[in-house]
N, C-alpha and C positions, 0 to 999 in steps of 0.2 A: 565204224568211223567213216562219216563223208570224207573224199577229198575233191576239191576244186582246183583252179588255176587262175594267178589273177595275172591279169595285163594291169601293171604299171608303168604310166609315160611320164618325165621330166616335164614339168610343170614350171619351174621355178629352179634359181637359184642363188644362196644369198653369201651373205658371210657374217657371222657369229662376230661382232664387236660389243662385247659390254665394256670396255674401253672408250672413250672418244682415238681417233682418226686424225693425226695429224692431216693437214691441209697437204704436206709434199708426201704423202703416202694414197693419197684419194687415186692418184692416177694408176700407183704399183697394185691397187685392190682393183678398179674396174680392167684394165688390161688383163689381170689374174682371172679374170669372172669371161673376159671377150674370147682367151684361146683355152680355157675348157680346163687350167692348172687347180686343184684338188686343194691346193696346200689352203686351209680355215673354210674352204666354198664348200655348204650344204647343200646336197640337191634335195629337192621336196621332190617327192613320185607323185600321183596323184593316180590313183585303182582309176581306170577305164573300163575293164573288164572282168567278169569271171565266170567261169563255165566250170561246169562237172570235167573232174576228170575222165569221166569212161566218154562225155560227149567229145575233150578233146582230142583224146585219142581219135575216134573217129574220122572228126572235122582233118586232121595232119596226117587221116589214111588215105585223105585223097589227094594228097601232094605227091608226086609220081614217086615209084618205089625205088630206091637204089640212090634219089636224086639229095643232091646238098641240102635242100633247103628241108626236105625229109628229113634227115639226120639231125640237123640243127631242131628245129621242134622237137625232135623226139629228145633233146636233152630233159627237159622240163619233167620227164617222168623218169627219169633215167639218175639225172644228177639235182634234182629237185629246182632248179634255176636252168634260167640263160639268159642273156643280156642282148639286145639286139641293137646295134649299133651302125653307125655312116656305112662301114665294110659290108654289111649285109641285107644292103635295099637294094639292090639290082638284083640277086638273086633270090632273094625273098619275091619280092613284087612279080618277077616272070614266073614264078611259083604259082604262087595264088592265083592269079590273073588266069592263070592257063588251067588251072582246077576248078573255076567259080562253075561250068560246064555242069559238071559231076557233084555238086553239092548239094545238099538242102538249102529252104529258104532261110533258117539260122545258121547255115554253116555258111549262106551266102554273105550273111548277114556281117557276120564275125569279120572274112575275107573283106568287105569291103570297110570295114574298120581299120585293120589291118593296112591295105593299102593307103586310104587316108594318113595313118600313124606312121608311114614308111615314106609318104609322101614331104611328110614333116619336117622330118629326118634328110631325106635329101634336100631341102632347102635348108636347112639349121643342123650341122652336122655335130652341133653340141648336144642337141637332143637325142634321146636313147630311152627303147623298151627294156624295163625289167621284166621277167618271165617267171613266177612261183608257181610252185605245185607248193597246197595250204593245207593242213589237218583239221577238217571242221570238229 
């Protein structure tokens, strides 16, 4: 059995009305959708990425040993997800940035995805990576 890893990023977000929308509720639905509130908003992920598990191990053995952002990756194989979020783009990003040194050209490659998609993230702090380890 393969396993992979996919990077899903927040694409899109909507809300589920097979109802019509009162006119005095239009505002309590887009204010819901502006501060990130869950209650009927679907978020769509949309796969960016996916890499062999044994490559990503690799690619996150070059994130310094001992450090946070080491730990945080290493969930994905651990806990099968992680969710990367506003709280984890500064240490993320000094992460990677500081490993792109020591990497391959695909593992450079990844990282600079990576940073783009973290970059996003701190401009739009509603956006957020989902992290799977997948059973091919």
């Amino acid at each position: 059995m393969n396993e992979s890893v996919v990077f899903s990023v927040l694409s899109r977000k909507f809300i589920d009305r097979s109802e019509p929308t009162p006119a005095q509720a239009q505002q309590v639905i887009y204010y819901s959708l502006a501060i990130g509130h869950h209650l009927g908003v679907i978020d769509c992920l949309s796969a960016a990425l996916t890499c062999n598990l044994v490559d990503y191990r690799a690619w996150i053995a070059t994130l310094a040993a001992g450090s946070e952002a080491r730990r945080k990756m290493e969930g994905v194989p651990r806990y099968g997800e992680i969710v990367i979020d506003h709280s984890h783009v500064a240490m993320l990003a000094r992460a990677f940035d500081n490993a792109l040194a020591d990497q391959t050209a695909q593992q450079q490659a990844w990282t600079q995805s990576m940073l783009g998609w973290l970059a996003a993230i701190y401009q739009e702090s509603a956006v957020y990576i989902m992290v799977r380890r997948q059973y091919d």
